[in-house]
N, C-alpha and C positions, 0 to 999 in steps of 0.2 A: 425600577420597572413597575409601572403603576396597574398593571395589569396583574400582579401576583399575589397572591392569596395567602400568605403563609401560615394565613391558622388553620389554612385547611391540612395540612401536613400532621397524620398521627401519630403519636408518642410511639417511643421507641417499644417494642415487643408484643406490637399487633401485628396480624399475620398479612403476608404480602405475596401476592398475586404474581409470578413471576411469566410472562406472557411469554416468553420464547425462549425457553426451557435451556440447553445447557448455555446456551451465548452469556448470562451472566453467569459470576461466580460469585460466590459468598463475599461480601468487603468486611473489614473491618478497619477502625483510624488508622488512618498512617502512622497518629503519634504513640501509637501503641508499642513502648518498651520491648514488650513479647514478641512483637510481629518484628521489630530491627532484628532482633536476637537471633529470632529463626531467619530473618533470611539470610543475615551476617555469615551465619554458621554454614549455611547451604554450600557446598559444591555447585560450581558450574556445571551445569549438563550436559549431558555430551552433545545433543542438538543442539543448542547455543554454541556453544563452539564449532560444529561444525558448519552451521552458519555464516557465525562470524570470519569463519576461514574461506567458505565459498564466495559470498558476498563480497568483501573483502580484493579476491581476486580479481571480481567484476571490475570493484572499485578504483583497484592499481593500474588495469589496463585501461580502462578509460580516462582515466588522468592523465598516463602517458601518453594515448594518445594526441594528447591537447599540445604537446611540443615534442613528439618524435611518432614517427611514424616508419616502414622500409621504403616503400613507397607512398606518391601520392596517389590520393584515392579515386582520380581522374586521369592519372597517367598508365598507357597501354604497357611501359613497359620493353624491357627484352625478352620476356619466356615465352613472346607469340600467343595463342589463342587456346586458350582451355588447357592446357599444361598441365602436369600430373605434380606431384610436393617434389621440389628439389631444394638444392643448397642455396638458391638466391631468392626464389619464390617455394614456402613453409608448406603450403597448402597447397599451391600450384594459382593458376588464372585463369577469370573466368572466360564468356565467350567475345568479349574487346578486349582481352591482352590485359586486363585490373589485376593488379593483387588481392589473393583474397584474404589474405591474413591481414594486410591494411585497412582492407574494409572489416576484416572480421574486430579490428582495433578502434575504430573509430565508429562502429557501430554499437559498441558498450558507452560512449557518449552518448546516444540516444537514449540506451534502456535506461542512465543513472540520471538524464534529466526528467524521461517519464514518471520515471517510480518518484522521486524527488516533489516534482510538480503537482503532481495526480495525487500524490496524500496530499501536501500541503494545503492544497484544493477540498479535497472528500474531509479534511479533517476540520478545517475550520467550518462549511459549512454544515456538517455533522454535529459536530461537539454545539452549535449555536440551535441548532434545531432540537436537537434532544433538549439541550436544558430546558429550554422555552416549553417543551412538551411536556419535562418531568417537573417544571415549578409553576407552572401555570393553573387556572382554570380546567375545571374537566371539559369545557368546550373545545378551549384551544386544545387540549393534549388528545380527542379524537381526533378533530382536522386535521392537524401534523400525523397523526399516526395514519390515516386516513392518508395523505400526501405521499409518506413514506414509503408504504407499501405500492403505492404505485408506482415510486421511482423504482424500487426493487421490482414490478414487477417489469418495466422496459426495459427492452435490451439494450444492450450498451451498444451494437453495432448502429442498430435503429436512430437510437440518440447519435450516433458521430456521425451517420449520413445525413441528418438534419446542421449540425452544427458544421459539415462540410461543407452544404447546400447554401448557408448564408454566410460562411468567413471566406471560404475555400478549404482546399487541400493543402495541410499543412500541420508540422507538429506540433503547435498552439492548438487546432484544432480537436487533434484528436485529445491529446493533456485535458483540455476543457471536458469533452464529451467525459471522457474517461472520470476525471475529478467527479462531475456531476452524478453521476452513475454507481459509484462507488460513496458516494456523501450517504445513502440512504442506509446500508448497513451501519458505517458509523453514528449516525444519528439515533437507529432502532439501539444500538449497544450503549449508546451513550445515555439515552432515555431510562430504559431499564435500570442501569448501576446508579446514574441519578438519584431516580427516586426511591431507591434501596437506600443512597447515605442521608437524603432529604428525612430517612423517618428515623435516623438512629439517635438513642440519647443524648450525645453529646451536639450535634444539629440542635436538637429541641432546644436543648439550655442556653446553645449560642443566639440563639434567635429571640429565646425570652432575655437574654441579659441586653437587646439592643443592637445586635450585632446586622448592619441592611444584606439584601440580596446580595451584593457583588461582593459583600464581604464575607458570607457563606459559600458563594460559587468557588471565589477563591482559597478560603482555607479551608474548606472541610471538601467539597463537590470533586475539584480537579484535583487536588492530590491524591483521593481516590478511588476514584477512575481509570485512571493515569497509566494503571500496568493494565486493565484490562485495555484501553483502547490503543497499549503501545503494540499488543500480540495483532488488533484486526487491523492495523495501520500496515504493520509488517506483510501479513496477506495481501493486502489492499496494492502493499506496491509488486508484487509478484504479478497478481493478476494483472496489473496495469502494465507492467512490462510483455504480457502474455497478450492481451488486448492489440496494444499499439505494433506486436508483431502482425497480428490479423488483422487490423486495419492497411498498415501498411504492403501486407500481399493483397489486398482486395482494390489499393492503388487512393487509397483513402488517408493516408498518412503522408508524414513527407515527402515534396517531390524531390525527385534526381537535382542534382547530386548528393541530398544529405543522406548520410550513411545511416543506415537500417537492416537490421539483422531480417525481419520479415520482407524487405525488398530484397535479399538477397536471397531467400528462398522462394520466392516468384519467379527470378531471373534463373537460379539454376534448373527449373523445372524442364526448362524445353530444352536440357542438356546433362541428365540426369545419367542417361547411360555410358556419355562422354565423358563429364566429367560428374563425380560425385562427390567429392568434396566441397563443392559448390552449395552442396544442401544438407550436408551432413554435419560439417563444421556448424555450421550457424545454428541447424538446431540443436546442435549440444549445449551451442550457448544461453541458448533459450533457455531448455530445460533446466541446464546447471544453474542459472540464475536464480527461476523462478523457485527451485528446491529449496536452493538457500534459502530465499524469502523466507518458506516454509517454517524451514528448521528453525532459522532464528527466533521466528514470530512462536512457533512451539516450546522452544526454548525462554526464552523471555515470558512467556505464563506459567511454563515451569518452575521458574525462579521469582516471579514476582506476585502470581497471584497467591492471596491468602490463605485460597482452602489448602495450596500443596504448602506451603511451609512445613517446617518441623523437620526432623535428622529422619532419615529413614534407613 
């Protein structure tokens, strides 16, 4: 990258300006003897595990939805129209005679391909955007910060009515909006832990032994970073899974027939007092997902970032 500077990069134990205060955390080398030790030694957290267990569950039923289902997610049905939970229908049916526990199944299809998409999206253009801001030029690393701060300050719904406006209505759509919108935290996080490892001693030395950019990005940059951007990746997909529910009750997300926890709480609104399971199921689903996120992503900087190491 002919555009990088790297003598502008200060030795290691000058002091460093940290612009958005807890979002970075201390680094130290990943090849640091001490730092395997501590985490080896660490106990799982209880939030990572419970994570891992809610998530998880997400994970199983929408998988299974992929080759079984009790009903199809188009078919009226025997239990007639808005039905209360019985032994054939779980949850009962909505106001066409649907199952809602089919849709409540093949509606975890959607949230694991948003969350899925929606980082894979915010993270590659994030992680590409910070570096470039944390190895560059102090011109460039205003402008991108400058940039950044603007994507974080649009809304995300704003951004997926534009990005509706010229693909259409559809879950590519929102994935897109969502990704984009979500790249700018990872970006600002990535920036920051960047040029935290860009000034440390053992950077300096790789750099003066001959070592080029991609081969400092690679051995010293993304290794890490790595646990901090795995906890805002974690967030990142909650929220996205949270997003593409409100896109889709605002009729912005997928259209019918694809199954959507957020289309299903649109549809039971005008039959709430009829039926309530209609809206009640789906947003547990919601929530129970998005917590998970949570937890895991809490979990996972619990156990990975450096300042918590150590037996406590």
């Amino acid at each position: 990258m002919t555009g990088t500077n790297m003598s502008d990069i200060p030795a290691a134990g000058g002091q460093i300006h940290d612009d958005t205060g807890s979002l970075a955390g201390e680094l130290q080398p990943v090849s640091s003897p001490v730092g395997r030790k501590g985490l080896s030694a660490r106990r799982w957290p209880p939030s990572l595990v419970a994570g891992v267990i809610m998530v998880g569950v997400t994970v199983l039923v929408g998988l299974v939805s992929f080759v079984w289902t009790p009903y199809s997610i188009d078919s009226t049905g025997d239990g007639g129209r808005l039905a209360g939970p019985s032994a054939d229908f779980w949850i009962g049916t909505d106001r066409l005679g649907r199952d809602l526990f089919s849709q409540l199944m093949t509606g975890a299809q959607s949230a694991i391909i948003v969350a899925v998409a929606a980082v894979l999206i915010a993270g590659a253009l994030g992680v590409v955007i910070g570096i470039l801001a944390a190895g560059t030029t102090k011109t460039v690393d205003v402008a991108l910060l400058n940039l950044i701060d603007l994507m974080i300050a649009f809304p995300t719904l704003l951004l997926a009515m534009l990005v509706v406006t010229v693909r259409g209505a559809s879950l590519s759509s929102a994935v897109l909006a969502i990704g984009i919108s979500g790249s700018a935290v990872i970006a600002r996080v990535t920036r920051v832990n960047a040029s935290r490892v860009l000034r440390e001693d053992y950077v300096t030395a790789s750099i003066a032994s001959g070592t080029g950019w991609f081969g400092v990005v690679a051995r010293h940059v993304l290794p890490n970073i790595l646990p901090m951007l795995l906890v805002q990746l974690m967030i990142l997909a909650g929220s996205a899974i949270l997003a593409e529910a409100s896109l889709s009750y605002l009729g912005l997300g997928a259209p019918p027939p694809a199954p959507s926890w957020g289309r299903m709480l649109k549809e039971a609104q005008s039959t709430l007092s009829v039926q309530p399971w209609g809206a009640i199921v789906p947003g547990i689903a919601i929530a129970w997902t998005v917590l998970g996120l949570n937890l895991l992503g809490d979990g996972l900087r619990e156990r990975l970032d450096p300042s918590l190491r150590g037996d406590r």
